[in-house]
C-alpha positions as CSV (number, residue, x, y, z in Angstrom):
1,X,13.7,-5.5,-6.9
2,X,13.5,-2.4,-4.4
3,X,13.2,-2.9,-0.8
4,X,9.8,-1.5,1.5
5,X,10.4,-2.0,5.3
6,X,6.9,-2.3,6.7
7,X,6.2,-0.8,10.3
8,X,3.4,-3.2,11.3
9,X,3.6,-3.2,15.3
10,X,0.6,-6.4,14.7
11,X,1.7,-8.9,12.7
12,X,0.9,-12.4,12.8
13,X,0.8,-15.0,15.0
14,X,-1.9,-11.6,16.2
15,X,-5.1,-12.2,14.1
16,X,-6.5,-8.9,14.5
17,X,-7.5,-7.0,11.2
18,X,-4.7,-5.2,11.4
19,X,-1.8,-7.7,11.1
20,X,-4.1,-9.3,8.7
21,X,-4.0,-6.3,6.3
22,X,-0.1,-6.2,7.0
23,X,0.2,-10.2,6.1
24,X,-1.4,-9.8,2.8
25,X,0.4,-7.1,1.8
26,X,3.9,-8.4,2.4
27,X,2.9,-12.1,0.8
28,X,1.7,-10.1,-2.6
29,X,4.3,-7.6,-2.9
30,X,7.1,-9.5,-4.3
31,X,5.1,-10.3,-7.0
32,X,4.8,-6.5,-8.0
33,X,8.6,-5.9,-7.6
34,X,9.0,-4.7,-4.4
35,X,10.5,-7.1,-1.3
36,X,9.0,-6.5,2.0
37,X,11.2,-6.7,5.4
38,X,8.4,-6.3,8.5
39,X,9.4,-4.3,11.4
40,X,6.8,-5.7,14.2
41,X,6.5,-6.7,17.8
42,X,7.8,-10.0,19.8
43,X,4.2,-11.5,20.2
44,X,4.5,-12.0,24.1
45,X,4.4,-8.0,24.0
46,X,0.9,-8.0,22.7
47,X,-2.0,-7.1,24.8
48,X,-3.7,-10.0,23.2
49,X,-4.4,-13.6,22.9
50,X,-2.5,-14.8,19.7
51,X,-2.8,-18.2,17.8
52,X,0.4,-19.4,17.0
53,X,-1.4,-21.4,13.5
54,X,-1.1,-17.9,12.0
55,X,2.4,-18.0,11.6
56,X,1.7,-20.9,8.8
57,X,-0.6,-18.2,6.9
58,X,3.0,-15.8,6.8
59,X,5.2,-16.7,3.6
60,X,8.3,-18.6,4.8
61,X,10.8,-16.2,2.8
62,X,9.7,-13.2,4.8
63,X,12.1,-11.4,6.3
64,X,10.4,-10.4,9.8
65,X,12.4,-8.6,12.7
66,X,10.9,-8.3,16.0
67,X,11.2,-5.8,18.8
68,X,10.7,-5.8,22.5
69,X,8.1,-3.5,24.0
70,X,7.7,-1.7,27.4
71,X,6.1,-4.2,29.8
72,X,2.4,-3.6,29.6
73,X,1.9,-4.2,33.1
74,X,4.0,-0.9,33.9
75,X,2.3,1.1,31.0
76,X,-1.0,0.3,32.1
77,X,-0.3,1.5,35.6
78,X,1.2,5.1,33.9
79,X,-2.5,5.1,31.6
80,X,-1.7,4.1,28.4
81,X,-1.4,0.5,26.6
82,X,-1.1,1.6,22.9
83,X,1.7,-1.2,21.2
84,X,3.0,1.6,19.0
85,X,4.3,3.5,22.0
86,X,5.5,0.7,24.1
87,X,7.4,-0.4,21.3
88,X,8.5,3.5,19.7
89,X,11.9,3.3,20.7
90,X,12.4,-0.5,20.0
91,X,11.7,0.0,16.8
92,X,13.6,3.3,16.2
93,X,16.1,1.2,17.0
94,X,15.9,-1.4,14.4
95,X,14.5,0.9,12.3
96,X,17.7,2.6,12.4
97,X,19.7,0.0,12.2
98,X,18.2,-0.9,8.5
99,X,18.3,2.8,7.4
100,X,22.0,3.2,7.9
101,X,22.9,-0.1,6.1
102,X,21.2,1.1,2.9
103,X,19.6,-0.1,0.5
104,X,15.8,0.6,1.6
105,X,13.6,2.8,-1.1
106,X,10.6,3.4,0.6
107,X,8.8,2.9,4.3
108,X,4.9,1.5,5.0
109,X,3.4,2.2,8.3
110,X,-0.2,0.1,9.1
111,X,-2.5,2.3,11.0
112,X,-3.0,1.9,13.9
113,X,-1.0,2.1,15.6
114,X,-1.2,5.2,15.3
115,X,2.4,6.6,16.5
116,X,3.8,4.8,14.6
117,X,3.8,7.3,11.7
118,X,6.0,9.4,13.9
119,X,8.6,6.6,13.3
120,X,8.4,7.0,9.4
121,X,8.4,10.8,10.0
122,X,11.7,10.7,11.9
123,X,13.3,7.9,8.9
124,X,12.3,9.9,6.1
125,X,13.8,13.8,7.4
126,X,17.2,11.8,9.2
127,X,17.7,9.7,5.6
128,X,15.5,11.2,2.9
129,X,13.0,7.3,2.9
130,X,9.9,8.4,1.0
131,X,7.0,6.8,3.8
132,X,3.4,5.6,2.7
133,X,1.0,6.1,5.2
134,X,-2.5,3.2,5.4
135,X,-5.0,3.9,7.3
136,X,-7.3,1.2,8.6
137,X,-9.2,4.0,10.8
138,X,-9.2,7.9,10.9
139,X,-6.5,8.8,13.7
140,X,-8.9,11.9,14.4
141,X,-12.0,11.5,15.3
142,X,-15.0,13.3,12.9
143,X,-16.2,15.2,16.1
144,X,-14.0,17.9,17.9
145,X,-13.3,16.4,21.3
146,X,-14.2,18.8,24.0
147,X,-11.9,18.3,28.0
148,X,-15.0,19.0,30.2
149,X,-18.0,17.3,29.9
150,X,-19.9,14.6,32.6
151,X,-19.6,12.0,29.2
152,X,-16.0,13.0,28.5
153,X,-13.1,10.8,30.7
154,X,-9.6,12.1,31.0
155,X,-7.9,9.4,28.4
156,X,-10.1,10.4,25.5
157,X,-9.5,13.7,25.9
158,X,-5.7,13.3,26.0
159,X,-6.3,10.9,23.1
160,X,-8.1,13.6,21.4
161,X,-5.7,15.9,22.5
162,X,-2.4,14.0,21.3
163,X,-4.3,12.6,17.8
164,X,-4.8,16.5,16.4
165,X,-1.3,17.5,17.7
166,X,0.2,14.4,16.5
167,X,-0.9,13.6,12.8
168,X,-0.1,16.7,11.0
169,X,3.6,16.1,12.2
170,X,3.5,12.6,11.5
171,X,2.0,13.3,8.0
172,X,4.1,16.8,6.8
173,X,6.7,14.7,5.0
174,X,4.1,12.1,3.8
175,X,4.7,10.7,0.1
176,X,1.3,8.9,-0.5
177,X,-1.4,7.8,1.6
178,X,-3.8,5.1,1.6
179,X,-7.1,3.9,3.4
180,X,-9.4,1.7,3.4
181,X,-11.9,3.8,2.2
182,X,-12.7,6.8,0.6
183,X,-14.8,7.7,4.1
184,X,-11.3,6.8,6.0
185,X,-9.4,9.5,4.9
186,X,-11.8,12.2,3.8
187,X,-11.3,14.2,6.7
188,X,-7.3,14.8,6.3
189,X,-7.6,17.0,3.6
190,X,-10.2,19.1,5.2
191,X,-7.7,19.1,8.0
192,X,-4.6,19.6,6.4
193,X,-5.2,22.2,2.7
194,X,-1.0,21.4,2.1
195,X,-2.3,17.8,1.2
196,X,-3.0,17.3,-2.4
197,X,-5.8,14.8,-3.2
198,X,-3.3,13.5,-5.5
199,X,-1.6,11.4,-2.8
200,X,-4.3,9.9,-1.6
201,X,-5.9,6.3,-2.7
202,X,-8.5,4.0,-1.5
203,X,-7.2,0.3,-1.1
204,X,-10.3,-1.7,0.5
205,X,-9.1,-5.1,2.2
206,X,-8.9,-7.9,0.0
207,X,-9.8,-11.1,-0.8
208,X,-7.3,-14.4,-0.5
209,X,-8.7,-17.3,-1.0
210,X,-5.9,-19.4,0.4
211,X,-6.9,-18.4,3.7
212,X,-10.7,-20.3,3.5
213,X,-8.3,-23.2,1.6
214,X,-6.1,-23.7,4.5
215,X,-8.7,-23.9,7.0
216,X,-10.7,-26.4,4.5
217,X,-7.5,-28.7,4.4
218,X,-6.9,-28.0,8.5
219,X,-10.5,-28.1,10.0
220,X,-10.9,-26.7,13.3
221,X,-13.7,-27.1,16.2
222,X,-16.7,-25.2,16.5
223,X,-17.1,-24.5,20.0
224,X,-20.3,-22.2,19.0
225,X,-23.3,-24.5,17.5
226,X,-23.7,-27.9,16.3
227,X,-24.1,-27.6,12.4
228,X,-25.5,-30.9,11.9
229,X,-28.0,-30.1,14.7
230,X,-30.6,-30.0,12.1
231,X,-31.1,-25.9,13.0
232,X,-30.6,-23.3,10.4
233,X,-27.4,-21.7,12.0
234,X,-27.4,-17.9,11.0
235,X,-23.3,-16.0,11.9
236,X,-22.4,-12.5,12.3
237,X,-18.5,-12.9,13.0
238,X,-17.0,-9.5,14.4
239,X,-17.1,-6.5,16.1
240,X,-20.9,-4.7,16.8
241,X,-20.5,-1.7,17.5
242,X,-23.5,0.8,19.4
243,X,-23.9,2.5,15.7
244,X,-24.9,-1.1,14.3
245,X,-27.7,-1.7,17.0
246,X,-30.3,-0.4,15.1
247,X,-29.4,-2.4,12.2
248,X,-29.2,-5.6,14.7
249,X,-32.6,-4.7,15.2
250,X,-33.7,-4.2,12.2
251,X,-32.9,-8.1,11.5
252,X,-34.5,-9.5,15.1
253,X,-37.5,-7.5,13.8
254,X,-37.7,-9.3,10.9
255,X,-37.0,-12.4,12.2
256,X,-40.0,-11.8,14.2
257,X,-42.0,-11.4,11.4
258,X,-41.0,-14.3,9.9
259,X,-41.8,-16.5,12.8
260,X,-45.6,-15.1,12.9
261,X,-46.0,-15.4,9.2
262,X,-43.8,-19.0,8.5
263,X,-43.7,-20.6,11.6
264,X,-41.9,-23.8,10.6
265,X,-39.7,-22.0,8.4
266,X,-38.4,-19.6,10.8
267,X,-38.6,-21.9,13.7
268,X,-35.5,-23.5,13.3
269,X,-33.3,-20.2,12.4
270,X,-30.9,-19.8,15.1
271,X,-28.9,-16.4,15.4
272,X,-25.2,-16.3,16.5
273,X,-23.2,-13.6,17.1
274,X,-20.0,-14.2,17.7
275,X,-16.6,-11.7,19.0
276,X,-19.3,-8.8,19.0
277,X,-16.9,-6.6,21.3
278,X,-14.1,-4.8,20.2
279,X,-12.1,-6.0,23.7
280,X,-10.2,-9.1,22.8
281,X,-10.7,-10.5,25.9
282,X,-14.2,-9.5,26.6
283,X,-16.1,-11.8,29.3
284,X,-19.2,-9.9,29.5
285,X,-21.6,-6.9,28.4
286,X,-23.8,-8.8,26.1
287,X,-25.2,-6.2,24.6
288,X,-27.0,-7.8,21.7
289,X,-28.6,-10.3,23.6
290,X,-30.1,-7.8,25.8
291,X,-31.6,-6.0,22.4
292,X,-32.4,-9.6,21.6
293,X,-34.6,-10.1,25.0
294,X,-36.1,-6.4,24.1
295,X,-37.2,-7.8,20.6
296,X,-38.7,-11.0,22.0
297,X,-36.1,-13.1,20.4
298,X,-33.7,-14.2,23.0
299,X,-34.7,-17.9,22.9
300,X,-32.6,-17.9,19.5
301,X,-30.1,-15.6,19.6
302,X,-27.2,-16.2,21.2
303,X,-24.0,-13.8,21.6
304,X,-20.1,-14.3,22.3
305,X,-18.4,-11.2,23.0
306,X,-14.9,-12.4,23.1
307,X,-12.8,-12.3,20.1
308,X,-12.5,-15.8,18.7
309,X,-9.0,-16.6,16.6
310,X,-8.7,-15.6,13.1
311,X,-9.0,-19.1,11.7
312,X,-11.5,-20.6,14.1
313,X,-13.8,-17.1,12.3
314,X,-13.2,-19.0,9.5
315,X,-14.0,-21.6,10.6
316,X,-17.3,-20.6,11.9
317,X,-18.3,-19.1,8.5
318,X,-17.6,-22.2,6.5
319,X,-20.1,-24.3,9.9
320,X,-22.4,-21.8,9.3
321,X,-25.8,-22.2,7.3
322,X,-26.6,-17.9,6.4
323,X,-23.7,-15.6,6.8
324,X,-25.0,-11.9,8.0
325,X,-23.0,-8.6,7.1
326,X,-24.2,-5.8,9.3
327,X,-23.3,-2.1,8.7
328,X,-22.7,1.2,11.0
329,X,-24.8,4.4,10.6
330,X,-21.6,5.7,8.5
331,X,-21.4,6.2,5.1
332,X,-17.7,5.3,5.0
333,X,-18.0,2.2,6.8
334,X,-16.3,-0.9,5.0
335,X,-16.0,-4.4,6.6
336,X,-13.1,-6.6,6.0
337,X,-15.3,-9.7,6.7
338,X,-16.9,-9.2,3.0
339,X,-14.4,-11.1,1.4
340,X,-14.3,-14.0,3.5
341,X,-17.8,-14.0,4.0
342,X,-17.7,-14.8,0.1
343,X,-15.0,-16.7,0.1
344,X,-17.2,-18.9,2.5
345,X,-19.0,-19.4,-0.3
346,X,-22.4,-19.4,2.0
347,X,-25.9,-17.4,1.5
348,X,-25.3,-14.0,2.6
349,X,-27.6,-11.4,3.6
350,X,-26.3,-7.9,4.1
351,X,-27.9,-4.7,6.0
352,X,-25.8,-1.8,5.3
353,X,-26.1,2.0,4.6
354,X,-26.5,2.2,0.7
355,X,-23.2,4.4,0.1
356,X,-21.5,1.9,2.0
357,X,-18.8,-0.3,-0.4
358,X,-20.2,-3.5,0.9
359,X,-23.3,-2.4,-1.4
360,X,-21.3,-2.1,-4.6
361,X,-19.5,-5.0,-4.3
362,X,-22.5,-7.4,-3.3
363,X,-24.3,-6.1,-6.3
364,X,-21.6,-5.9,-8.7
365,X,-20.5,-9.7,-7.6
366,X,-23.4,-11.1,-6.9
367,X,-22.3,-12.3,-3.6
368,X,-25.0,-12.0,-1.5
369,X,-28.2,-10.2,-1.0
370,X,-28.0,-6.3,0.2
371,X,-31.3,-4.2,2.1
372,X,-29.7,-0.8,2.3
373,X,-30.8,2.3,4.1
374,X,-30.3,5.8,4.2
375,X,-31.6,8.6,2.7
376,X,-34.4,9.1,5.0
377,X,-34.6,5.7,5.2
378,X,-33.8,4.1,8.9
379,X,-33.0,0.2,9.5
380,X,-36.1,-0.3,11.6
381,X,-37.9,0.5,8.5
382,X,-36.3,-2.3,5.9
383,X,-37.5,-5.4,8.6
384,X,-39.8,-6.0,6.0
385,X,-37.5,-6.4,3.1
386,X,-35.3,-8.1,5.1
387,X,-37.6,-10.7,6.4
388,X,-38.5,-11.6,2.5
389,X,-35.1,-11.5,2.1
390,X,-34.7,-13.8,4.8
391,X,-37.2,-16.1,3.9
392,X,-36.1,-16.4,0.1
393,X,-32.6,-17.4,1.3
394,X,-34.7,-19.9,3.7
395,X,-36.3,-21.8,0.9
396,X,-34.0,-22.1,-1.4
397,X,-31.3,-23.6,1.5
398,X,-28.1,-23.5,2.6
399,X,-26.4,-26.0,-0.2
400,X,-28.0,-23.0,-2.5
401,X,-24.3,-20.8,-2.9
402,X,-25.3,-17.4,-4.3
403,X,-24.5,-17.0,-8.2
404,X,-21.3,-15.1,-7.6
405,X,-19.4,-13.6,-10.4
406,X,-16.2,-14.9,-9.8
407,X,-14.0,-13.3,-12.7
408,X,-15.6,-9.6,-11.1
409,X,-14.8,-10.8,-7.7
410,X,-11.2,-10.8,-8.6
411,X,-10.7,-7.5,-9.0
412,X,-10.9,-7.6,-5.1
413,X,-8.9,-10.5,-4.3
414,X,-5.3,-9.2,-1.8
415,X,-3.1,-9.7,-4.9
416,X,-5.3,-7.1,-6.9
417,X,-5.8,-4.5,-3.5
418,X,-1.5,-5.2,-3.4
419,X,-1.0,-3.7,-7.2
420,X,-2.6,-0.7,-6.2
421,X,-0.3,-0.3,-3.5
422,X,2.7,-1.4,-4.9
423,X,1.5,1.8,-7.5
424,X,1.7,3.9,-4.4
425,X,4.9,3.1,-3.3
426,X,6.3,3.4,-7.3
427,X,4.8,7.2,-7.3
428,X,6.2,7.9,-3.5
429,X,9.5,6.9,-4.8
430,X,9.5,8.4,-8.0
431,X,8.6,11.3,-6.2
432,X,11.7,11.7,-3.8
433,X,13.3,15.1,-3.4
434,X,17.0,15.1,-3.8
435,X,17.5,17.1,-0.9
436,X,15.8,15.6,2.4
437,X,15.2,17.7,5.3
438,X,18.0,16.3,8.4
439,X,17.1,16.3,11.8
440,X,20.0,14.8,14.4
441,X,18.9,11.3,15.4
């Protein structure tokens, strides 16, 4: 079986997407021939809350080393948080340490962090290791940054500054890459012409269905809503970002509609959206209620910013009555809450632009119903559809699961997303040169 040391600088007990990614990765690879050893952080390093249940989602024979980390407290005063480089040297260190014992074929770095690629980079020309890069987000942003500007504050611009210095180094040596999406990654080879198309793959999230079991067989408490309440309780679960508003609206619009034209129907729909900030530890900025109170909606609608634990999300997907799925303005943009959303087994009503994946996949699964836009074609313009939509899903009732093709569906459960990886890392190693590149350590 060959060896893949995994830089994952968020790795469970952390429940953010990231780790997440990381965990299902390293519980599937085995089963493809390749043993995973995970280079990550000591959780009290992280800059937030953890839940230490997670660690029972991890597969006991996992070999997982953790580092130390500059304090944050002292980064924070110098201007910069970012867990790969409080914890570069750390885990140069360890990494190190595994490289000179032998014995390790190929190196995966989850991005972000972002820096760490710069660790892989160093491995691979000090011992030859072929590195796979996966991408969860562009490290460059689409936009050229610009350093003056009333709109423009100092730490994006070094950001900016640092990302498009940074990533063709990190990425010179690269073996393969992989994203989440097609959308992910398309800018690197317009960036960099020495890439070859040819090292690059698409690995959406996956599905694993023995997340949803666990919680079934360890219930948790809904802090959110009542589900026996006798309301129709309607969950978004995640982040909602500005380039989602106008899809948000787009659904209070129709809800709207739905209470002038079915009344009783409508009038016990109540709207939750919950984690809405990308901040972990977001108090305030409720920024969906206030579109809510613009929409005339607020009395049902009601918003959590903060971040909830990975398995009470789960939680609140199984509580929930009508599961929502609400897409950016970007083509590229995947969610990772698809597949749970699913798994959740729960009607499911999507707004999303139409080259989105979430729009294949609902339709080719079955999963859920799907009002795209695009093409000319706004979010403020599909309220209509999406209050029929809406009030379909009403009548027929919560205990009504969509008709999901389940044998389709597998093709993008975690084990399936893992094969194509563990591909990748077979072609970066078949790949090697014989003579790597040394640099002094």
């Amino acid at each position: 079986m060959r060896h893949v040391v995994m830089l994952s600088p968020d790795f469970p007990p952390s429940g953010m997407p990231p780790a997440t990614r990381a965990r299902l990765f390293a519980r599937h690879l085995p089963g493809y021939g390749w043993k995973p050893t995970v280079i990550t952080t000591d959780p009290a390093h992280f800059a937030w809350d953890v839940d230490e249940e997670n660690l029972r989602l991890v597969p006991p024979d996992l070999t997982v080393v953790r580092t130390g980390a500059l304090p944050l407290r002292l980064t924070r005063f110098a201007g910069f948080g970012d867990i790969g480089i409080r914890t570069f040297w750390h885990q140069w260190h360890t990494l190190h340490s595994l490289m000179a014992g032998g014995g390790v074929d190929c190196l995966l770095v989850s991005v972000p962090s972002n820096y760490t690629m710069l660790l892989a980079r160093l491995a691979h020309a000090r011992y030859g290791i072929p590195y796979v890069v996966d991408y969860m987000d562009p490290w460059v942003s689409g936009s050229q940054c610009r350093l003056s500007g009333a709109h423009q504050n100092w730490k994006a611009a070094l950001s900016d500054v640092a990302a498009r210095s940074l990533e063709p180094l990190a990425l010179r040596g690269v073996a393969h890459i992989v994203g989440v999406s097609a959308g992910t990654t398309r800018g690197l080879l317009q960036r960099y012409p020495w890439l070859s198309s040819g090292v690059i793959s698409e690995i959406p999230f996956g599905a694993e269905p023995s997340d949803l079991d666990y919680v079934r067989a360890h219930p948790r408490r809904n802090a959110i809503f009542d589900p026996s309440d006798g309301c129709t309780h309607i969950s978004y679960v995640g982040a909602c970002i500005p380039q989602m508003y106008e899809s948000v609206c787009s659904i209070f619009a129709a809800v709207r509609l739905g209470l002038r034209r079915n009344p009783d129907r409508f009038g016990r729909v109540r709207l939750h959206f919950v984690g809405s900030s990308y901040d972990p530890r977001a108090r305030q900025g409720r920024q969906i209620l206030e579109l809510a109170r613009r929409a005339g909606v607020a009395d049902i609608v009601d918003e959590t910013p903060t971040r909830v634990p990975y398995l009470d999300s789960l939680q609140l997907l199984l509580d929930s009555h009508i599961l929502l799925l609400i897409g950016s303005d970007a083509p590229h943009y995947t969610a990772s809450k698809i597949f749970p959303c699913i798994l959740a087994r729960r009607p499911l009503l999507a707004v999303f632009h139409r080259e989105s994946t979430v729009c294949s996949i609902l339709r080719e699964t079955g999963a859920g119903a799907v009002v795209a836009f695009g093409a000319r074609r706004e979010p403020a313009a599909e309220a209509g559809r999406l209050a029929e939509e809406l009030d379909r899903i009403l009548a027929l009732g919560a205990e009504t699961p969509p008709p999901t093709d389940w044998e389709a569906f597998g093709r993008y459960s975690a084990r399936a997303m893992t094969g194509r990886l563990a591909s990748a890392l077979d072609r970066a190693v078949a790949a090697r040169t014989e003579t790597p590149e040394v640099l002094s350590a």
